[in-house]
C-alpha positions as a Markdown table, in Angstrom:
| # | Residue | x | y | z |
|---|---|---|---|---|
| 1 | Unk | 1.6 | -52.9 | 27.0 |
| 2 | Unk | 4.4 | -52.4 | 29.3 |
| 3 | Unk | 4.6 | -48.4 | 31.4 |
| 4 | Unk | 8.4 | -47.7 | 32.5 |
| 5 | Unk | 9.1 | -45.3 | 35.5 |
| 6 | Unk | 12.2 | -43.6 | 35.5 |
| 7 | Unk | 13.9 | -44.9 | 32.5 |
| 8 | Unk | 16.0 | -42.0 | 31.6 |
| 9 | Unk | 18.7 | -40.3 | 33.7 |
| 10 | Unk | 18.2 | -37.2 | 35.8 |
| 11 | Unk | 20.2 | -34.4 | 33.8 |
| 12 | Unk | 24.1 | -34.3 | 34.0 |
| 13 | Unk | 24.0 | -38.0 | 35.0 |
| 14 | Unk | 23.0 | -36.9 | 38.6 |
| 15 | Unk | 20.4 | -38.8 | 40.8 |
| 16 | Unk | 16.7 | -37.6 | 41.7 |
| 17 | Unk | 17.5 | -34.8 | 44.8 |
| 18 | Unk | 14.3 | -35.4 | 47.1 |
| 19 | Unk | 15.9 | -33.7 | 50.0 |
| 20 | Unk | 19.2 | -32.0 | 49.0 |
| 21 | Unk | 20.2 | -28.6 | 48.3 |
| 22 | Unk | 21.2 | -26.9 | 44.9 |
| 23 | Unk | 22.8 | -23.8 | 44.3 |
| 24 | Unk | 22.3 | -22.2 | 41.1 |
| 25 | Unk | 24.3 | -19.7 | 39.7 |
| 26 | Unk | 23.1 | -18.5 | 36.6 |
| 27 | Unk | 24.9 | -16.3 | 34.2 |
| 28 | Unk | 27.1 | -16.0 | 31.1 |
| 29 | Unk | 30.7 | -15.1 | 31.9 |
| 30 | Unk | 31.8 | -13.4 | 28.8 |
| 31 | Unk | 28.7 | -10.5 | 29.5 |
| 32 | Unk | 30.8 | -8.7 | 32.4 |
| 33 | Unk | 28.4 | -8.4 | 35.1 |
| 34 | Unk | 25.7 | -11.1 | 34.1 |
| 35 | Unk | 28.8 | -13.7 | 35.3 |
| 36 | Unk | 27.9 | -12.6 | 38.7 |
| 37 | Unk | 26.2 | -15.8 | 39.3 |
| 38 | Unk | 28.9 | -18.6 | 38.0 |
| 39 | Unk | 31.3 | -16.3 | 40.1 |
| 40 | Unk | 29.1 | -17.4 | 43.2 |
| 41 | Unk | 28.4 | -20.3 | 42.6 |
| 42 | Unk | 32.5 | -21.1 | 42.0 |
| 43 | Unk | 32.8 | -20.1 | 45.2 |
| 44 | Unk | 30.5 | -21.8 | 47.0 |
| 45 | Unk | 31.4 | -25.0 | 44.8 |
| 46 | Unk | 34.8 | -24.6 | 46.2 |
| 47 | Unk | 33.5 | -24.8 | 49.7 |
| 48 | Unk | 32.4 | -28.4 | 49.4 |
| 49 | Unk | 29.2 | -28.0 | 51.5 |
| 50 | Unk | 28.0 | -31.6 | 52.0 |
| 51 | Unk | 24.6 | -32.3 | 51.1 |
| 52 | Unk | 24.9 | -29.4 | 48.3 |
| 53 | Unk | 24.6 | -29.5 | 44.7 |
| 54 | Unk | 26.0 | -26.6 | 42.6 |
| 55 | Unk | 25.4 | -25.9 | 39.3 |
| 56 | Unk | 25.9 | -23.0 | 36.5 |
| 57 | Unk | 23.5 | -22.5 | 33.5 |
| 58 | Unk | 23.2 | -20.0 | 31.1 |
| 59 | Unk | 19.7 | -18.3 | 30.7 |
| 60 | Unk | 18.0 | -21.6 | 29.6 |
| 61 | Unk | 14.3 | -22.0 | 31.7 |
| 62 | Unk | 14.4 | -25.6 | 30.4 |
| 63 | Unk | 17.9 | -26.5 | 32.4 |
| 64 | Unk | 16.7 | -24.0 | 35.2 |
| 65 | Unk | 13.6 | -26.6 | 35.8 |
| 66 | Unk | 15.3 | -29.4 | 36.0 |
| 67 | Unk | 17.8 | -28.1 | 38.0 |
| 68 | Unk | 15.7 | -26.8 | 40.8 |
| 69 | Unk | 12.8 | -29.4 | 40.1 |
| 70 | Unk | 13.4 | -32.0 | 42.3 |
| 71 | Unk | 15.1 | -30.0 | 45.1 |
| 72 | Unk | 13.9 | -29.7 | 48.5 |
| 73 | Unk | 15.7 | -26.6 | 48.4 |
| 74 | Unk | 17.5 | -24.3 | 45.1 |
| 75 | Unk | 19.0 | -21.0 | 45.8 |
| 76 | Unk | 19.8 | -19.2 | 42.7 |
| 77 | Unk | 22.0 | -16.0 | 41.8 |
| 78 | Unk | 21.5 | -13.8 | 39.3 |
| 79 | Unk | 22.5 | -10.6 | 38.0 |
| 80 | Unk | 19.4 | -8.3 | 38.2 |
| 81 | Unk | 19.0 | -5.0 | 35.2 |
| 82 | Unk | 15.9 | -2.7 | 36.7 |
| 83 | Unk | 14.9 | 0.8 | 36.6 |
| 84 | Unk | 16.2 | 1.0 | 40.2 |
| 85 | Unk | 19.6 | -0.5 | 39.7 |
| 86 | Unk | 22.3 | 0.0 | 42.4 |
| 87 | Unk | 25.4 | -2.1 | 40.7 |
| 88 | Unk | 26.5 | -3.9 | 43.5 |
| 89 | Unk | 23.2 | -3.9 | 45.5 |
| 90 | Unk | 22.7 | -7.5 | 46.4 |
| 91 | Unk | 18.4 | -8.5 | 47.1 |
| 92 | Unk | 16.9 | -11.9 | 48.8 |
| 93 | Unk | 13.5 | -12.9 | 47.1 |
| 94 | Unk | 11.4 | -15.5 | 47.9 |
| 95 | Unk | 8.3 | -17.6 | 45.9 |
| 96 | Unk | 5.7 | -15.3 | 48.4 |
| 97 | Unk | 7.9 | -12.0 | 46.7 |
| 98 | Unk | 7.7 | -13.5 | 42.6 |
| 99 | Unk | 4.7 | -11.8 | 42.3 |
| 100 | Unk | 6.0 | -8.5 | 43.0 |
| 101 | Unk | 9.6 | -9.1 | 41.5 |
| 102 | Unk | 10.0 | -6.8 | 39.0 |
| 103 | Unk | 11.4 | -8.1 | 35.8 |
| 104 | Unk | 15.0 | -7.7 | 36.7 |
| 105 | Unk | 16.6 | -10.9 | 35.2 |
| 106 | Unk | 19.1 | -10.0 | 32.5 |
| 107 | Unk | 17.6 | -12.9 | 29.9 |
| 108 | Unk | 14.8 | -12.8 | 28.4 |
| 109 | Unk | 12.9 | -15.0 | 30.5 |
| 110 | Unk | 13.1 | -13.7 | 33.8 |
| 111 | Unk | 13.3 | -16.1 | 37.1 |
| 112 | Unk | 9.9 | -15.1 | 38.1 |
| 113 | Unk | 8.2 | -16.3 | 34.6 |
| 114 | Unk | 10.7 | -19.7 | 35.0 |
| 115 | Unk | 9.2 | -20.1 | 38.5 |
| 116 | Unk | 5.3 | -19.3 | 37.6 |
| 117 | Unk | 6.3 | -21.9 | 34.4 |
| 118 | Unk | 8.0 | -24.7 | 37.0 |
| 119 | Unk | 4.9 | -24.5 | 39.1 |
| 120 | Unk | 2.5 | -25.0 | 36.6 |
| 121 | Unk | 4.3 | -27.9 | 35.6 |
| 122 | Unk | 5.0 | -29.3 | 39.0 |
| 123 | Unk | 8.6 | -28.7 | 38.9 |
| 124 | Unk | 9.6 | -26.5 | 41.6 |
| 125 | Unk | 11.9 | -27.0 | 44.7 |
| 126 | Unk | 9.7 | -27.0 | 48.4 |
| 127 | Unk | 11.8 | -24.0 | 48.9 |
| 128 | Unk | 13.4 | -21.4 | 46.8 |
| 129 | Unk | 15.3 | -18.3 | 47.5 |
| 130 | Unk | 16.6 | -16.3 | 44.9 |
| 131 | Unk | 19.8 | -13.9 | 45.4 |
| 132 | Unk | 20.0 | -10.6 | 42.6 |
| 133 | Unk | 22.5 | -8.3 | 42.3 |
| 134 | Unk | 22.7 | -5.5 | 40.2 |
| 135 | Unk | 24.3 | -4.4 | 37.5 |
| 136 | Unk | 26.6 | -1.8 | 35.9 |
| 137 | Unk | 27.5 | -3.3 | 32.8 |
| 138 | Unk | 26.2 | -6.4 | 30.8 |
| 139 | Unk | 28.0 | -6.0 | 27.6 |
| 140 | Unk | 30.1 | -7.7 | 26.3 |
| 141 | Unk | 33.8 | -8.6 | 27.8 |
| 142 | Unk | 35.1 | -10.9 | 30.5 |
| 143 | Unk | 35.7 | -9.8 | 34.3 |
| 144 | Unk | 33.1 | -7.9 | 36.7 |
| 145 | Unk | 32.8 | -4.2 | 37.3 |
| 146 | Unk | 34.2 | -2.9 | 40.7 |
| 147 | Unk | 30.9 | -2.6 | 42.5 |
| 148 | Unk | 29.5 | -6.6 | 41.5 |
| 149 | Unk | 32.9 | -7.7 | 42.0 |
| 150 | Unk | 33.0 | -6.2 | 45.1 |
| 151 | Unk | 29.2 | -7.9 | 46.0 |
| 152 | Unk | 30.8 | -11.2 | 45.2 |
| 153 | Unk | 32.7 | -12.1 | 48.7 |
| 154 | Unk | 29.2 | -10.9 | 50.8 |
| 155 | Unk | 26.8 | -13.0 | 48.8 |
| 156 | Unk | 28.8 | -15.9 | 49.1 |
| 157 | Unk | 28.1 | -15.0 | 52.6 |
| 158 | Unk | 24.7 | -14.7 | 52.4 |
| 159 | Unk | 24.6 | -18.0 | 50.7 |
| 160 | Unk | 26.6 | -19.7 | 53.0 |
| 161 | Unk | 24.1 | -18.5 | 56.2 |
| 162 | Unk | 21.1 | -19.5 | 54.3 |
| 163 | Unk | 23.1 | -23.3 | 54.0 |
| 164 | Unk | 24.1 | -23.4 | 57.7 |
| 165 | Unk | 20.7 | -22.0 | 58.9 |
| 166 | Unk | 19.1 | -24.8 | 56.6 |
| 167 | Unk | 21.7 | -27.2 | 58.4 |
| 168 | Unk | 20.8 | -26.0 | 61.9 |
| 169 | Unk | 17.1 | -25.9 | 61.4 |
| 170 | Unk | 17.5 | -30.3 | 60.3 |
| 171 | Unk | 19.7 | -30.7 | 63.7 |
């Protein structure tokens, strides 16, 4: 009996990320606002941050996981649908606030049941910091609504002082 380690490729062909950033940006770009996080993460994509990995996905847990699961680090984006919603309003969560996130993903398993499922199977970044903006419209159609669009330009922002304040902190 022979036991191999490793055998398969990490998904998308990458290598194992023990100590790297990801950015996530998840979304669906023909649902208006719900492309809010692609549209991020195209940005910060263009911005060539070294040591950071950026990725889009759909609303699929299973590619979320593996994603984020060896990361020392994932920040994601999503759109956010709640009782409360603000289009535009852009909120920072963390793993201590999942608990009292409120189910605001627009897919039908939200980012705090993906997280509670990655740590129950061991698959979760040291650190994760989630971005959600809310909506005004998740129908269907292509472009974002004036107030997300709008959001856009100050979460990549946001995103880019979490990465240099993550670069500072390792100096």
């Amino acid at each position: 009996m022979h036991i191999v380690l490793s055998a398969f490729p990490e998904p998308d062909g990458g290598t194992t990320l023990t100590d790297g950033t990801i950015v996530i940006g998840i979304g669906n770009r023909f649902r208006r606002d719900d492309g809010v996080g692609p549209a991020v993460s195209d940005e910060i994509a263009a911005r060539a941050v070294a040591g950071v990995r950026v990725v889009t996905t759909a609303d699929d847990p299973t590619a979320l996981l593996e994603s984020w699961g060896s990361a020392a680090r994932a920040l994601v984006i999503d759109a956010a649908v709640c009782e409360d919603s603000m289009p535009g309003r852009i909120r920072r969560w963390s793993v201590s606030d999942l608990e009292a996130m409120p189910a605001v993903s627009t897919h039908a398993l939200g980012l705090a049941q993906t997280a509670a499922l990655g740590q129950a199977l061991g698959r979760m970044p040291a650190e994760l910091v989630i971005f959600t903006v809310d909506t005004a419209d998740t129908r269907d159609g292509v472009g974002l609504t004036p107030a997300v669009a709008a959001a856009v330009p100050k979460l990549v922002e946001a995103v880019m002082a979490e990465l240099t304040q993550a670069a500072d902190y390792r100096m």
